[in-house]
C-alpha atoms as an extended CHARMM CRD file, in Angstrom:
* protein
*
       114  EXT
         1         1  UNK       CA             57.9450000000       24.1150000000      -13.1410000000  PROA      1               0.0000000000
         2         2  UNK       CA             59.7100000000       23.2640000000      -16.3710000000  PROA      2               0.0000000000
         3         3  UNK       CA             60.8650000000       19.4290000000      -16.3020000000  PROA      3               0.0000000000
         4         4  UNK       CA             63.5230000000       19.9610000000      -18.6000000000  PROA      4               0.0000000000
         5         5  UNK       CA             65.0200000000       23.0590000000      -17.0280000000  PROA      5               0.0000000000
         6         6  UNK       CA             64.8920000000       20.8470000000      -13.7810000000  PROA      6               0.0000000000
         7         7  UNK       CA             66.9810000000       17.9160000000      -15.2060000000  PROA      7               0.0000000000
         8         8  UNK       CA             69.4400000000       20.7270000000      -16.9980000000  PROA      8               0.0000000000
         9         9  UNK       CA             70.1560000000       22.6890000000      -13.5540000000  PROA      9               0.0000000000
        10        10  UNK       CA             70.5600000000       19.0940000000      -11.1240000000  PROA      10              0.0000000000
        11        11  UNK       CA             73.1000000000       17.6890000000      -14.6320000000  PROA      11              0.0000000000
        12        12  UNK       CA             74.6700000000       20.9530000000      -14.0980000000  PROA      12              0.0000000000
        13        13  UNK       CA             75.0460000000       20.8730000000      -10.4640000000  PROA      13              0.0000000000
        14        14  UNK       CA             76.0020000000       17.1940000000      -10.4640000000  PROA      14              0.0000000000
        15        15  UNK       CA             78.4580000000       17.7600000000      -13.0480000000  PROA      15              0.0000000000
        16        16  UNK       CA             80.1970000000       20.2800000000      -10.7690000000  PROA      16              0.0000000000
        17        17  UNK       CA             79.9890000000       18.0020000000       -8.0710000000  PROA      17              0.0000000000
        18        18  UNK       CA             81.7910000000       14.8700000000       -9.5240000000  PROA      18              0.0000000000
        19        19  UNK       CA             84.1730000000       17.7390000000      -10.9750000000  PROA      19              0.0000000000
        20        20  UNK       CA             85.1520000000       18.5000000000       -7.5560000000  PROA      20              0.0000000000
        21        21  UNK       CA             84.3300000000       22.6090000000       -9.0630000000  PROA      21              0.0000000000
        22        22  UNK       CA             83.4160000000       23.3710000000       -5.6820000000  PROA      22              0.0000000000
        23        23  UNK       CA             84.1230000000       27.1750000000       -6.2970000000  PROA      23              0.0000000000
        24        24  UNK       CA             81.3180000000       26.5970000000       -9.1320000000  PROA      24              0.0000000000
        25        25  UNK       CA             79.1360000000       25.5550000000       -6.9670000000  PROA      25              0.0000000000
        26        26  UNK       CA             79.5080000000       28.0030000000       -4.4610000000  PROA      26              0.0000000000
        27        27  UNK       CA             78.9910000000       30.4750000000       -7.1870000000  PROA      27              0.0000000000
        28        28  UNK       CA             75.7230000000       28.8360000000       -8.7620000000  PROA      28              0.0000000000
        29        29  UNK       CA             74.4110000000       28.7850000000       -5.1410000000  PROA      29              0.0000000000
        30        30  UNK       CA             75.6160000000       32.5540000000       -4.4230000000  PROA      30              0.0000000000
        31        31  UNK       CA             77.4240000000       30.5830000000       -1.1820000000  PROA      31              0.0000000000
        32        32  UNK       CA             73.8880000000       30.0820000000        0.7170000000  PROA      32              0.0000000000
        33        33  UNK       CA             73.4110000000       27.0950000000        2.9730000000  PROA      33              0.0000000000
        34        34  UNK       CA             75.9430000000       24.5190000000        2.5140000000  PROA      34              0.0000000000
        35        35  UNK       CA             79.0300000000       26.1460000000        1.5590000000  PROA      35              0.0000000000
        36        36  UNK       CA             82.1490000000       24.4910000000       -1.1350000000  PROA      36              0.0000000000
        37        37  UNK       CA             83.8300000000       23.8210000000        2.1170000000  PROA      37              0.0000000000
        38        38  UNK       CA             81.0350000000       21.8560000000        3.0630000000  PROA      38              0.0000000000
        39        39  UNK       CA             80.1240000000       19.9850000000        0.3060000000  PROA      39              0.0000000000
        40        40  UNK       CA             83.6360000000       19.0370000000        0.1440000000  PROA      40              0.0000000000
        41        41  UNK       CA             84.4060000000       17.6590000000        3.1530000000  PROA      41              0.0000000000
        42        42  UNK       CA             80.9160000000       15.3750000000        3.0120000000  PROA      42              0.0000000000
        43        43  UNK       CA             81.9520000000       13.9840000000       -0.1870000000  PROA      43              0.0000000000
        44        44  UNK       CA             85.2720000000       13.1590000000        0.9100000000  PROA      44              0.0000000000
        45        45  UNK       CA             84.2220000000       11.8060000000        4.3510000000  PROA      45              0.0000000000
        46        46  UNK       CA             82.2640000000        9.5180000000        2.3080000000  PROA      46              0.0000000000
        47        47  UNK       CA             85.5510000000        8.5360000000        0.9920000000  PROA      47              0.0000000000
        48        48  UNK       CA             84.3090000000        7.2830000000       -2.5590000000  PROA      48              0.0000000000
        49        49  UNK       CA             84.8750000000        8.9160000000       -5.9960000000  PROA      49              0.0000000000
        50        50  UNK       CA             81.4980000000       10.5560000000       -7.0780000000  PROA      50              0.0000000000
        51        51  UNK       CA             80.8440000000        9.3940000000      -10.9980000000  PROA      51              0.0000000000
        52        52  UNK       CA             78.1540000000       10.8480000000      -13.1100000000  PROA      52              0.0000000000
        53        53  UNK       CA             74.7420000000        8.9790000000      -12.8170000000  PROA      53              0.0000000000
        54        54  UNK       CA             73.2480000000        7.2410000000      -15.9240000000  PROA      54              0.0000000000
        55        55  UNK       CA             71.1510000000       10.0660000000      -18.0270000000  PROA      55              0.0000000000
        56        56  UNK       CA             67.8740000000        8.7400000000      -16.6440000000  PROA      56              0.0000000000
        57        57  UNK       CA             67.9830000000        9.8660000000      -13.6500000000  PROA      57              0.0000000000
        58        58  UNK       CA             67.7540000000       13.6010000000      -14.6190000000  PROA      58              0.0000000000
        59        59  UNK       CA             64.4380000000       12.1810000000      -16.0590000000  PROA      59              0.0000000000
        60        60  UNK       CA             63.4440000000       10.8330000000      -12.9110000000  PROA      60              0.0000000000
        61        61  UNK       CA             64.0240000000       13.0270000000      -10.3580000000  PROA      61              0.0000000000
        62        62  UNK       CA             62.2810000000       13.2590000000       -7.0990000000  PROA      62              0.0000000000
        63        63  UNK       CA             60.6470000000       16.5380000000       -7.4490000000  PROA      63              0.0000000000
        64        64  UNK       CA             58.0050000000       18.4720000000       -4.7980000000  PROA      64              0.0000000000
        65        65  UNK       CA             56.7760000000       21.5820000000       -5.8060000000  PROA      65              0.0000000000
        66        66  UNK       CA             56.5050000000       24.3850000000       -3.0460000000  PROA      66              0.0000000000
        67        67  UNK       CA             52.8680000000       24.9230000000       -2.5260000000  PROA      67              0.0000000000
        68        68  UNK       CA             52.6560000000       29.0450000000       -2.4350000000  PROA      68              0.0000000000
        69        69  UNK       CA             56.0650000000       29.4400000000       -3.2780000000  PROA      69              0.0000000000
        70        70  UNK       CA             56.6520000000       33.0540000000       -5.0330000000  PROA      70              0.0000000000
        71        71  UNK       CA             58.3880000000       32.8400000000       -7.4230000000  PROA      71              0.0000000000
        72        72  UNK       CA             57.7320000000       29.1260000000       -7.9010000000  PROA      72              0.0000000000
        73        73  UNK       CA             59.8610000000       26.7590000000       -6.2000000000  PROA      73              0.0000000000
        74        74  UNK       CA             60.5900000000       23.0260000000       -5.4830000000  PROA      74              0.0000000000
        75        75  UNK       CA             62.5260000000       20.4190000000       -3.6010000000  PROA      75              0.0000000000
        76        76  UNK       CA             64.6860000000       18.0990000000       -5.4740000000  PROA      76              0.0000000000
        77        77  UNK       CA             66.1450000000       15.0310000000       -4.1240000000  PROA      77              0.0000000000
        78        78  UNK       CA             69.2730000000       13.9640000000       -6.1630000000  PROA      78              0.0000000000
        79        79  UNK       CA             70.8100000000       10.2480000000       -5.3450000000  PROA      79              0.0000000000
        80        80  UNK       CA             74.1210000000       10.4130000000       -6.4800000000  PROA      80              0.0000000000
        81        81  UNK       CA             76.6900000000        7.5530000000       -7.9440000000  PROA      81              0.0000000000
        82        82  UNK       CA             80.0540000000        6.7360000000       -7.3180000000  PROA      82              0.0000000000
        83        83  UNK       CA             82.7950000000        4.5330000000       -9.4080000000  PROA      83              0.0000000000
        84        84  UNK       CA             82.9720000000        1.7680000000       -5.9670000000  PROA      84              0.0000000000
        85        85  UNK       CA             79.1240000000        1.4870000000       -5.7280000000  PROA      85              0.0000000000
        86        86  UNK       CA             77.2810000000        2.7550000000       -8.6990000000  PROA      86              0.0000000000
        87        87  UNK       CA             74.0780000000        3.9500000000       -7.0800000000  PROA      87              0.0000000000
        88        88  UNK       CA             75.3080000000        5.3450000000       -3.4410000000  PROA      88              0.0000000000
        89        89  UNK       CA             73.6350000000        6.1250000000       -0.7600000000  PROA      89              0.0000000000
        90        90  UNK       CA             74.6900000000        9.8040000000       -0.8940000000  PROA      90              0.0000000000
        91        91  UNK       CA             71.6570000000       12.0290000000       -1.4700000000  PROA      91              0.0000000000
        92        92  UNK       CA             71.7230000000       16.0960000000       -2.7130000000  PROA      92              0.0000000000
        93        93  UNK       CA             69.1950000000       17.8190000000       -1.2910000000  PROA      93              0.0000000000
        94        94  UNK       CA             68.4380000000       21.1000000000       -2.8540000000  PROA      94              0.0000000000
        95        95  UNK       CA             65.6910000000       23.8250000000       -3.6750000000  PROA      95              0.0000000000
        96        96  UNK       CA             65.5950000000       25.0570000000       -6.8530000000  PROA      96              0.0000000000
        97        97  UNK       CA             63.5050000000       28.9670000000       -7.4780000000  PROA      97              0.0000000000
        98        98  UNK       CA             62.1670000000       29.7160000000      -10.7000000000  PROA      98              0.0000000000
        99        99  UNK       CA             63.8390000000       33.3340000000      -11.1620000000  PROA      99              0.0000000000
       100       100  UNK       CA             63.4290000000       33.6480000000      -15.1510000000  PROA      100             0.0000000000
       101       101  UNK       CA             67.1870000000       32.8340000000      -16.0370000000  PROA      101             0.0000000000
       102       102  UNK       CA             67.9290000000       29.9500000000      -18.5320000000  PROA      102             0.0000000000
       103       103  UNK       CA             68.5560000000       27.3690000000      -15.5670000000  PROA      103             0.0000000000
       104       104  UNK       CA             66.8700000000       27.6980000000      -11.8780000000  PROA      104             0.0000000000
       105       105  UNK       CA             68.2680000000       29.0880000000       -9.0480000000  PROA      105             0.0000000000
       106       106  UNK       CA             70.1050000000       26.2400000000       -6.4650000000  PROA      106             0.0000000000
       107       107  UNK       CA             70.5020000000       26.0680000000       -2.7160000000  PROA      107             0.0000000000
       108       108  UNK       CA             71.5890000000       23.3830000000       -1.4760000000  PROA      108             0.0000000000
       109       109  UNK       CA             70.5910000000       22.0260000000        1.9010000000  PROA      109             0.0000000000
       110       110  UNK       CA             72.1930000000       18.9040000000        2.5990000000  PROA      110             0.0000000000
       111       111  UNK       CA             74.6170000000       15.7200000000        1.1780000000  PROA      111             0.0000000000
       112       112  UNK       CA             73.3200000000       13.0560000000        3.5650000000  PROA      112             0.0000000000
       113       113  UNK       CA             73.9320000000        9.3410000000        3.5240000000  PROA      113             0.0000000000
       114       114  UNK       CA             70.2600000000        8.2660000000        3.1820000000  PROA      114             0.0000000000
């Protein structure tokens, strides 16, 4: 899978995120697993305000391809960054699917407190 189309679809997704664009979310995910509802009530149980991460982490992302996935796939883990803390402990976890458009393909499975 395409390192750069990686880091461009989790910016893209984080930038949502600390947007609170939930609806865009739930529209780049097609609503499967965790839904805007969600996602929103994790981040504000957390009760911190989510800030975009410093550009290297988009270059450093924990990524795990999906042995035998068709059409290629891969888990990300994404740790996210709020104003209070900086690094948090929140952590996106989502699979991204290579289906040929210009970013890949999102589900998200979880916003856990690693």
């Amino acid at each position: 899978m395409n390192k750069l189309k990686i880091s461009d679809t989790v910016r893209r997704l984080v930038e949502m995120l600390v947007a609170g664009d939930y609806d865009g979310i739930d529209e780049a995910t097609q609503g499967r697993r965790l839904t805007a509802e969600q996602l929103s009530q994790a981040v504000e149980e957390y009760d911190r305000e989510l800030q975009m991460p410093p550009e290297v982490v988009f270059h450093n992302l924990d990524v795990n391809e999906i042995e035998g996935a068709i059409p290629r796939a891969a888990w990300v883990l994404v740790d996210l960054w709020t104003v209070e803390e900086g690094r948090s402990d929140l952590t996106l976890e989502i699979r991204l699917t290579d289906t040929g458009g210009e970013l890949y393909d999102i589900e998200i499975y979880n916003l856990h407190v690693l």
